[in-house]
N, C-alpha and C positions, 0 to 999 in steps of 0.2 A: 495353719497360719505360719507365716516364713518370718522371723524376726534377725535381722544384720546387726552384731557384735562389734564393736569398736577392742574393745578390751575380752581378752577370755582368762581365767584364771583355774587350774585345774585342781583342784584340792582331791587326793586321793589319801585315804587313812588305810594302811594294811588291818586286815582282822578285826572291821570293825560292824561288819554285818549292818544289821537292821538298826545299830545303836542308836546314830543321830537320829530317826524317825521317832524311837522310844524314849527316848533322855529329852533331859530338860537344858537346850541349847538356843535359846533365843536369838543369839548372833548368827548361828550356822540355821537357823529358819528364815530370817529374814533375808539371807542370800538365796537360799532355796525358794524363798517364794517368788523372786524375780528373775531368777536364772531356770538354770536344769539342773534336775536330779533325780535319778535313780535309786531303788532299792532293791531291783533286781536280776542288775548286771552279772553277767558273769565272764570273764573273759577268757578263761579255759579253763578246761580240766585236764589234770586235777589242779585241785584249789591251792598249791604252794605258792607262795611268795613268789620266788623266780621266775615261773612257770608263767605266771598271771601278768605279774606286772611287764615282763619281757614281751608276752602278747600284746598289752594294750599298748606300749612306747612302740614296738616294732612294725605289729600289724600283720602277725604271722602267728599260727600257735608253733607249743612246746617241739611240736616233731621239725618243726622247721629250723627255730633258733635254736632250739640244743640249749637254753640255758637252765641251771639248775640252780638250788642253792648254796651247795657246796662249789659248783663251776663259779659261778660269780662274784664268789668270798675271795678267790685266788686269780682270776682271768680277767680284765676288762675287756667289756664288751666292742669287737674291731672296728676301729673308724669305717673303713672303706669295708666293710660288708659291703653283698649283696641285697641285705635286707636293714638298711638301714634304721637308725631310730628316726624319731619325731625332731629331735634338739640339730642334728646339721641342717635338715630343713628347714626350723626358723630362724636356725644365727642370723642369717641374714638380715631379720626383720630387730634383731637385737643390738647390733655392732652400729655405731656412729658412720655412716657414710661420709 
C-alpha cells in the first residue's frame, strides 16, 4: 500500500538502538503508529556516529564520504561536493519564493 506525505519529519536519535520500542514513550508510539518506523536500520558499518549519519544525509557509505568523527569536529562538510547532502536539495522547498 502506497501512502503520499504532505509533511515528513525525520526524527533520528544517535545510540539509541532498540530503546523507543522497549521504553515507556507514549508520544514517540503514537507517531510511530501512524508514520514509519524502523528498528532495524542500519546505515553502515561500522556503527560510528560520522560514519552512519554521513551515510544516511548523503547517500553514499564511509568509503565514499571519507567522513569521520574526528574529520567532522574540525572540517564542514563541502557545499558543492560531488556527493551532496539531503538539506541543498530541499532549501528550495524551505526558503519563501
Amino acid at each position: 500500500m502506497s501512502r503520499k506525505y504532505s509533511h515528513v519529519i525525520v526524527i533520528g536519535v544517535d545510540g539509541a538502538g532498540a530503546w523507543f520500542r522497549d521504553a515507556d514513550t507514549p508520544s514517540f508510539d503514537r507517531i510511530f503508529a501512524s508514520g514509519a518506523v524502523t528498528y532495524n536500520a542500519l546505515s553502515s558499518k561500522p556503527t560510528i556516529s560520522a560514519e552512519c549519519w554521513g551515510s544516511m544525509l548523503i547517500g553514499v557509505g564511509p568509503e565514499v564520504h571519507k567522513l569521520t568523527n574526528k574529520r567532522v569536529s574540525v572540517l564542514p562538510y563541502p557545499l558543492r561536493s560531488k556527493h551532496p547532502t539531503v538539506f541543498p536539495k530541499r532549501k528550495a522547498f524551505w526558503l519563501p519564493r
